[in-house]
C-alpha distance (Angstrom), angle and dihedral (degrees) to the residues before:
residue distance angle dihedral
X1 . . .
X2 3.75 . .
X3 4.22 105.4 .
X4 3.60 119.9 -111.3
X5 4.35 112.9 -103.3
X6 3.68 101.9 -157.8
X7 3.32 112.7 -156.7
X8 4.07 137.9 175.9
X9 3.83 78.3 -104.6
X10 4.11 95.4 69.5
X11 3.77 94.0 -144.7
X12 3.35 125.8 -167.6
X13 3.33 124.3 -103.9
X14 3.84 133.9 -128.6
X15 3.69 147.4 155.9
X16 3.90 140.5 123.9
X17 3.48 90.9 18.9
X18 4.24 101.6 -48.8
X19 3.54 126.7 107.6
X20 3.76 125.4 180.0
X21 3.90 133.5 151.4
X22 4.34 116.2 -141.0
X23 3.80 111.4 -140.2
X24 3.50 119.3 -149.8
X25 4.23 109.0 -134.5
X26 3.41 138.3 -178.3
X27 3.74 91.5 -60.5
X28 3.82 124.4 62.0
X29 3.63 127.5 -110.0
X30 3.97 107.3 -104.0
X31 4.19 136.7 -158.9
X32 3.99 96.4 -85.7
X33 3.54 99.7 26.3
X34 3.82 100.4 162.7
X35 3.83 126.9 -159.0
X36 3.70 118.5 -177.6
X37 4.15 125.6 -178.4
X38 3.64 127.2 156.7
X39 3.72 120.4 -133.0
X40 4.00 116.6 -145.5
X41 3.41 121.9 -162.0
X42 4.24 140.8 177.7
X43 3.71 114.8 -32.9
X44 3.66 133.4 174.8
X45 3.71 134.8 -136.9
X46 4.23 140.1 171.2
X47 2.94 138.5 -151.9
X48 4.37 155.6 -179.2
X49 3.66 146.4 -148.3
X50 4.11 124.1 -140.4
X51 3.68 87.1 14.2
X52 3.84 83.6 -75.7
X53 4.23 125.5 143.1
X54 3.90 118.3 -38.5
X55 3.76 120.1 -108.3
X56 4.08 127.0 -124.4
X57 3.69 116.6 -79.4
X58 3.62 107.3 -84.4
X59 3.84 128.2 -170.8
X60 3.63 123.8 -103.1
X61 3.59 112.2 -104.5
X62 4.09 142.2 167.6
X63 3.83 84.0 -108.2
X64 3.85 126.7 17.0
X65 3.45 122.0 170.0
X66 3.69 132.1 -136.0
X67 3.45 130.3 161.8
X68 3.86 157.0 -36.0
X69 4.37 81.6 12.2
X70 3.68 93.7 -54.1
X71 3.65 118.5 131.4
X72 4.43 133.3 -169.2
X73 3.84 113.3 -142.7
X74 3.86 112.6 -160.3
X75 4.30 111.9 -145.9
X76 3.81 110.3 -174.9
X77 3.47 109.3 -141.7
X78 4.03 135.4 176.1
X79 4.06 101.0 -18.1
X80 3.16 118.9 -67.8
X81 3.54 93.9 52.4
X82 3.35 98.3 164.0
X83 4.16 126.0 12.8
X84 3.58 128.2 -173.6
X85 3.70 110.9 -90.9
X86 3.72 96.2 42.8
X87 3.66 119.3 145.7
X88 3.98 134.4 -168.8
X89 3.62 123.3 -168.4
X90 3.78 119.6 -161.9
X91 3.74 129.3 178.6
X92 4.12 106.4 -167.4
X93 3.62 120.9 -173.8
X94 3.86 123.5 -168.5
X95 3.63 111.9 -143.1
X96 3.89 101.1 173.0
X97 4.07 89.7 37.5
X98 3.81 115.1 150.0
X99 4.06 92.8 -109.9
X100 4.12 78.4 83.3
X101 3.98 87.3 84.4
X102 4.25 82.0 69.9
X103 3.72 95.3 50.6
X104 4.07 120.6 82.5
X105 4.03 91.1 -168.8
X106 4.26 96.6 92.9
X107 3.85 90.3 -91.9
X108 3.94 103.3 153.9
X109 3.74 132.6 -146.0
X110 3.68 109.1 -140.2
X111 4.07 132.7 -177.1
X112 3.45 150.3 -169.8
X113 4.14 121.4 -99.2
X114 3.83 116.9 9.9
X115 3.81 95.7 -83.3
X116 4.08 131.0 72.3
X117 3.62 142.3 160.6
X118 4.13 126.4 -146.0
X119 3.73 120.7 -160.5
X120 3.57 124.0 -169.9
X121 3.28 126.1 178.2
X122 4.11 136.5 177.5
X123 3.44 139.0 -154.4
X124 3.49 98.4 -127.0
X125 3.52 138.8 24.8
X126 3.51 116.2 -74.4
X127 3.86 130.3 -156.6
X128 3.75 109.3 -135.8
X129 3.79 123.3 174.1
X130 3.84 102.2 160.9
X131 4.21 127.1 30.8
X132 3.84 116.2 -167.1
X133 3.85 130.3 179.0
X134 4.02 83.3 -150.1
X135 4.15 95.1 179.2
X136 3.83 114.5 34.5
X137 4.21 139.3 157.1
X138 4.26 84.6 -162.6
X139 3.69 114.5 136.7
X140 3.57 130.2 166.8
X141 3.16 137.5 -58.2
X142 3.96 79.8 48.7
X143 3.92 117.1 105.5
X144 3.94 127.5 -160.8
X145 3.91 132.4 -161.4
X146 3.53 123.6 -171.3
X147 3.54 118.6 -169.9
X148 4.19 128.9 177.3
X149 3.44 119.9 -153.1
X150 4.02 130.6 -169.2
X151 3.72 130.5 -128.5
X152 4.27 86.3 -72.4
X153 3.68 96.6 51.1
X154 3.89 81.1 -109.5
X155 4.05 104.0 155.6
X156 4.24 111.6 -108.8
X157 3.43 97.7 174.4
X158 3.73 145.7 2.3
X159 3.99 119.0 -149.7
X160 3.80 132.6 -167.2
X161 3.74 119.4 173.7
X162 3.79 122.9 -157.6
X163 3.97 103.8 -125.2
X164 3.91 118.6 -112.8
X165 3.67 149.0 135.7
X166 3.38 114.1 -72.0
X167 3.89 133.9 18.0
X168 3.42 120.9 -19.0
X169 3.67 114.4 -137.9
X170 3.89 119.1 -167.5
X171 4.33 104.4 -174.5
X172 4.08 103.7 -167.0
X173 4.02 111.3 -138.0
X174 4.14 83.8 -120.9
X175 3.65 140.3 22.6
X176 4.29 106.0 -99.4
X177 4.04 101.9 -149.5
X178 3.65 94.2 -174.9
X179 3.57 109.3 53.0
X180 3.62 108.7 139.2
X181 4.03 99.9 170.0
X182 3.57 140.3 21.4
X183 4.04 125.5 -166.9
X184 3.74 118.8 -168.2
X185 3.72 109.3 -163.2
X186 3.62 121.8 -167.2
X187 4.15 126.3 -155.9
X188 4.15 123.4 -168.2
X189 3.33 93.3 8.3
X190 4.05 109.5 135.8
X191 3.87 117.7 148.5
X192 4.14 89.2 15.6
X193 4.14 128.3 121.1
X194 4.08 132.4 -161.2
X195 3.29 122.1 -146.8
X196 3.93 136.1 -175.9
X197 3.80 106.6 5.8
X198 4.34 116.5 -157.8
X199 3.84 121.4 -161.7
X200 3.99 110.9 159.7
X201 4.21 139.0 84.6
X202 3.52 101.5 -79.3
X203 3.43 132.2 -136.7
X204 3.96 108.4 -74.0
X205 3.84 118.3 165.8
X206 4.02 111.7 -159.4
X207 3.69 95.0 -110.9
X208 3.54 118.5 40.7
X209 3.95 116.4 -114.3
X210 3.80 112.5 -118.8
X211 4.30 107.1 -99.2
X212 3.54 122.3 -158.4
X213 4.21 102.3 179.8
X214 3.67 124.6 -163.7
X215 3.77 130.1 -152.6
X216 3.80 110.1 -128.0
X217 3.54 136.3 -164.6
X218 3.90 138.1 -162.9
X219 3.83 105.9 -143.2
X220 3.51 123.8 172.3
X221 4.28 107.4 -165.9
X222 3.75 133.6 -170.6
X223 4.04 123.9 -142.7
X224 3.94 130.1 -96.7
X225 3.39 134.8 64.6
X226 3.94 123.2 -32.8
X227 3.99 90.1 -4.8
X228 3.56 123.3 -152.7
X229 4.25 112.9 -131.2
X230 3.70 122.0 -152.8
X231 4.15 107.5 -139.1
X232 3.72 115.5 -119.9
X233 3.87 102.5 178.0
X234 3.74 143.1 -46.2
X235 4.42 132.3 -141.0
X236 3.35 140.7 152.7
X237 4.00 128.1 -81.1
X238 3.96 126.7 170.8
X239 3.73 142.0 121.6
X240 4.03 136.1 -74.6
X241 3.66 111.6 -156.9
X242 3.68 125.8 172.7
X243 4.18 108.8 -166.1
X244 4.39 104.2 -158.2
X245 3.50 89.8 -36.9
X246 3.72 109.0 102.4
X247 3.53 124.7 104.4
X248 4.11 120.0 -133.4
X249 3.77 92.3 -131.8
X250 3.96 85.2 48.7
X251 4.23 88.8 44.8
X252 3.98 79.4 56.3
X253 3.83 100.6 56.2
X254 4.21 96.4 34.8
X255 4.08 75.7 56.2
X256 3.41 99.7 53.9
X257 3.75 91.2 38.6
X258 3.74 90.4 49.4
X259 4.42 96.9 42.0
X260 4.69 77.6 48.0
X261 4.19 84.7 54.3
X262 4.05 92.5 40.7
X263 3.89 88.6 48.6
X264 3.46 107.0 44.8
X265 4.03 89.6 55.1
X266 3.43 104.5 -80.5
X267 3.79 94.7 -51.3
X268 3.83 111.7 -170.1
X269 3.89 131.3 -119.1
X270 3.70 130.8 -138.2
X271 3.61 116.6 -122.9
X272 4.08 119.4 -143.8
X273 3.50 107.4 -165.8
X274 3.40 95.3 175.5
X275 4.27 120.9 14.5
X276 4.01 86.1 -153.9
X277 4.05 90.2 54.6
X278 3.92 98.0 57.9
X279 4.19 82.1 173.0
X280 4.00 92.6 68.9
X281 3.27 88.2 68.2
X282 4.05 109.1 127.6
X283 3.73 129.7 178.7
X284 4.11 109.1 -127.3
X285 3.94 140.2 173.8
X286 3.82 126.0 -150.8
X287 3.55 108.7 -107.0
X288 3.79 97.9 -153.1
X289 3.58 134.2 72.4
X290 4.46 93.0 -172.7
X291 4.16 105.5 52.7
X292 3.79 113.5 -173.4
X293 3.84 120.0 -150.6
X294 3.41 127.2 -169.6
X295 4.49 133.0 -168.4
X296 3.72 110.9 -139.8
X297 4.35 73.3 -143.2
X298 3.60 91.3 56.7
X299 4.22 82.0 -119.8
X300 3.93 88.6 -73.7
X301 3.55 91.7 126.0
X302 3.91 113.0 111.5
X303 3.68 89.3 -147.8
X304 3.70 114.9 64.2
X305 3.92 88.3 -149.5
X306 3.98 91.3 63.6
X307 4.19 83.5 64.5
X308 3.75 109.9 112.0
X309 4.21 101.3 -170.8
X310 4.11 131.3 -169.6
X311 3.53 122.9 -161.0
X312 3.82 136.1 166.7
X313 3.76 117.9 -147.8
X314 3.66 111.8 -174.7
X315 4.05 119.3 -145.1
X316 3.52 132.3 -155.0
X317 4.17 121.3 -163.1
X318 3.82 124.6 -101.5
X319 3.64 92.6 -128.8
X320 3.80 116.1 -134.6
């Protein structure tokens, strides 16, 4: 490279690409003077997810995508920056992921800007008489639409839940036994979260089990005289009993519902008291882990649909 003419002038410097101006200080320039930089340019890199196959080599860059919304941001530093042979190891976790929607437990789907759109779609055709956004952090001014479509893409139905506490039950006026796909678009919704998602035909027994509910609430008091509490959360507990009036076929599906809750950690329910009263909807757990069920018939019949059944299952409240 081209030497350096120093001049009273201070002129700036360029060739092959570098340009840089000396500055004369408060000390003089001396024989031997030595200036050293280092000069970084391009680079290339690959990488892999899951220990799976390597991609391309792609250029470094401020911003490089990769996948599943994850991005790598390259910061030179003190030269070398980067050498070949370096390796980075990250381990991310997603704790607000949208796989929350399948999880009863309070998990929360959260995203970025105030507006987002959830697709679901199934293999088969599904029969779906009820959708719910059971577990929610929506407030207003947020808006939802919920639309099913068939195999086609051809609209079945069109839902638009009023916002409130609590789970938000959306009953359809028929059972749809072709929905293929549902998309849940949300409007105004910055800083918000969704949680455990329903679409299905619920459980509902021919004759309503008897329901005593209870208003419960978390309280956590200090000692003395006339103590103050500080309020921790409230929900709904009670009792369903069904007295000879349960069906064995019906006995069959509250079991398998009942063994899903028990294996999936105790996940809660959602009581509907009454389908036309979306806003009675409560989230519950079974508090029992022995049930007893009795047949008025003493199970003599010979056909199981002859059995007339009572059990009690005991609820406590998902506090909130």
């Amino acid at each position: 490279m081209p030497d350096y003419a120093l001049t009273a002038a201070e002129p700036a410097y360029s060739a092959s690409g570098i340009d840089f101006t000396l500055h004369r200080g408060g000390l003089p320039f001396a024989l031997r003077d030595a200036f050293r930089f280092s000069v970084e340019v391009g680079g290339r890199f690959r990488w892999r997810k899951d220990s799976g196959t390597w991609s391309s080599d792609t250029a470094l860059a401020a911003s490089v995508p990769l996948a599943d919304g994850l991005s790598a941001a390259f910061v030179p530093g003190a030269a070398p920056s980067f050498v070949s042979g370096d390796r980075y190891l990250f381990s991310v976790r997603q704790g607000h992921g949208v796989a929350a929607v399948r999880s009863p437990h309070g998990e929360q789907w959260r995203w970025s800007g105030s507006d987002a759109v959830l697709t679901i779609t199934w293999p088969t055709a599904q029969t779906i008489s009820l959708v719910g956004l059971l577990r929610h952090g929506l407030m207003a001014p947020a808006t939802v639409v919920i639309t099913l479509y068939d195999a086609t893409a051809s609209v079945l139905a069109t839902l638009t839940p009023t916002i409130n506490d609590g789970p938000l039950i959306m009953p359809l006026l028929a059972p749809l036994t072709t929905v293929r796909t549902l998309t849940l678009t949300l409007s105004n919704a910055a800083g918000m979260s969704l949680g455990w998602l329903y679409a299905g035909d619920p459980f509902a027994p021919l004759y309503n089990a008897a329901l005593t509910l209870r208003r419960d609430y978390a309280m956590a008091r200090s000692e003395g005289t006339n103590p103050r509490a500080a309020y921790l959360g409230s929900g709904f507990s009670g009792e369903l009993r069904w007295e000879n009036n349960l069906r064995r076929a019906e006995w069959a599906t509250l079991l398998h519902l009942i063994d899903d809750c028990k294996q999936a950690d105790d996940a809660p329910i959602v009581l509907i008291p009454q389908i036309s009263q979306p806003d009675l909807a409560a989230l519950a757990r079974i508090d029992a882990d022995t049930l007893a069920i009795r047949d008025v018939f003493d199970w003599q019949p010979t056909d199981p649909a002859a059995c007339r059944l009572s059990l009690t299952l005991p609820l406590t409240a998902v506090l909130t």
